[in-house]
RODO-2510 file (C-alpha; in nm, 4 decimals, decimal comma):
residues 61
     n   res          X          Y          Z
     1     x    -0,0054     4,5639     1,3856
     2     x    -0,3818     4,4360     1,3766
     3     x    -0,6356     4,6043     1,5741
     4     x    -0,7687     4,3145     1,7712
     5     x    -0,4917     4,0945     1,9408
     6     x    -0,4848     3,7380     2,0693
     7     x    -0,3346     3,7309     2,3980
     8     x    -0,0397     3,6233     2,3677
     9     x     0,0603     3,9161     2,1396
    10     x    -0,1541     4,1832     2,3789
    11     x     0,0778     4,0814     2,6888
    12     x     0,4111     4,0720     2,4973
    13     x     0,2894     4,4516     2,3832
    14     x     0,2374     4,5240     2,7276
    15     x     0,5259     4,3629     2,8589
    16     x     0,2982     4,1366     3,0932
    17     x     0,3273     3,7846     3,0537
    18     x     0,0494     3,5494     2,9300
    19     x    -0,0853     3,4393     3,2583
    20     x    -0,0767     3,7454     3,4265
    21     x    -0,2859     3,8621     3,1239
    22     x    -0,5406     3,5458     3,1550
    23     x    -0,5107     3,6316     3,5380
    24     x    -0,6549     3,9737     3,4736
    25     x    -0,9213     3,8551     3,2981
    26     x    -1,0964     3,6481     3,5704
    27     x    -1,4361     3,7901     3,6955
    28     x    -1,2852     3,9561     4,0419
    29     x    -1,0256     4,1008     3,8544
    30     x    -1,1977     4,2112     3,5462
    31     x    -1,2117     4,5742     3,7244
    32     x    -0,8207     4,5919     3,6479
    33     x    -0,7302     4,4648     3,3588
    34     x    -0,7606     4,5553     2,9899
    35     x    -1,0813     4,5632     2,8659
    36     x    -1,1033     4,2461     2,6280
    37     x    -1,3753     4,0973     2,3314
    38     x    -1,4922     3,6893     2,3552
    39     x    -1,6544     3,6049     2,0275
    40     x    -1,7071     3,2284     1,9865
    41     x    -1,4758     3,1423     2,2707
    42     x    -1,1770     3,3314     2,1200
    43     x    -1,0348     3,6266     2,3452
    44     x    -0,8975     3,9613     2,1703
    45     x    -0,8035     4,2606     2,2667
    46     x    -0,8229     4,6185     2,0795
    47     x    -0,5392     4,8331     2,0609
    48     x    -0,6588     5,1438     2,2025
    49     x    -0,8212     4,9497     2,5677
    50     x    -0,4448     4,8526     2,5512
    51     x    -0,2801     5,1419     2,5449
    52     x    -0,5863     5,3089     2,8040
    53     x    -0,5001     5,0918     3,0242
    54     x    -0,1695     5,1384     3,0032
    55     x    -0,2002     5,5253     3,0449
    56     x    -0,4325     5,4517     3,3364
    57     x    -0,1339     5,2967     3,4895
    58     x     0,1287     5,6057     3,3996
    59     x     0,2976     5,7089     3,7377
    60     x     0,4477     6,0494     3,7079
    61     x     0,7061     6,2340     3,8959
***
């Protein structure tokens, strides 16, 4: 798998869909979503702020 995603390939690896991905990325929600690159208009996400966030979200016991 490629380090940088598009987003429709960063939510299916999260198991989010698409627009809850976009909705993450709006400016009052920036604080909990994914940490994400926009070069030349084009979103992408890297791996590892996927799976960080995803840790950041482990629930345990």
């Amino acid at each position: 798998m490629p380090t940088y995603l598009r987003p429709a390939v960063a939510a299916q690896y999260l198991g989010i869909s698409t627009s809850k991905l976009a909705k993450l990325r709006l400016r009052h929600n920036r604080a909990n979503g994914p940490a994400f690159v926009k070069l030349a208009g084009c979103v992408l996400y890297r791996r590892e702020d996927l799976d960080e966030w995803l840790n950041q979200h482990l629930v345990q016991g």
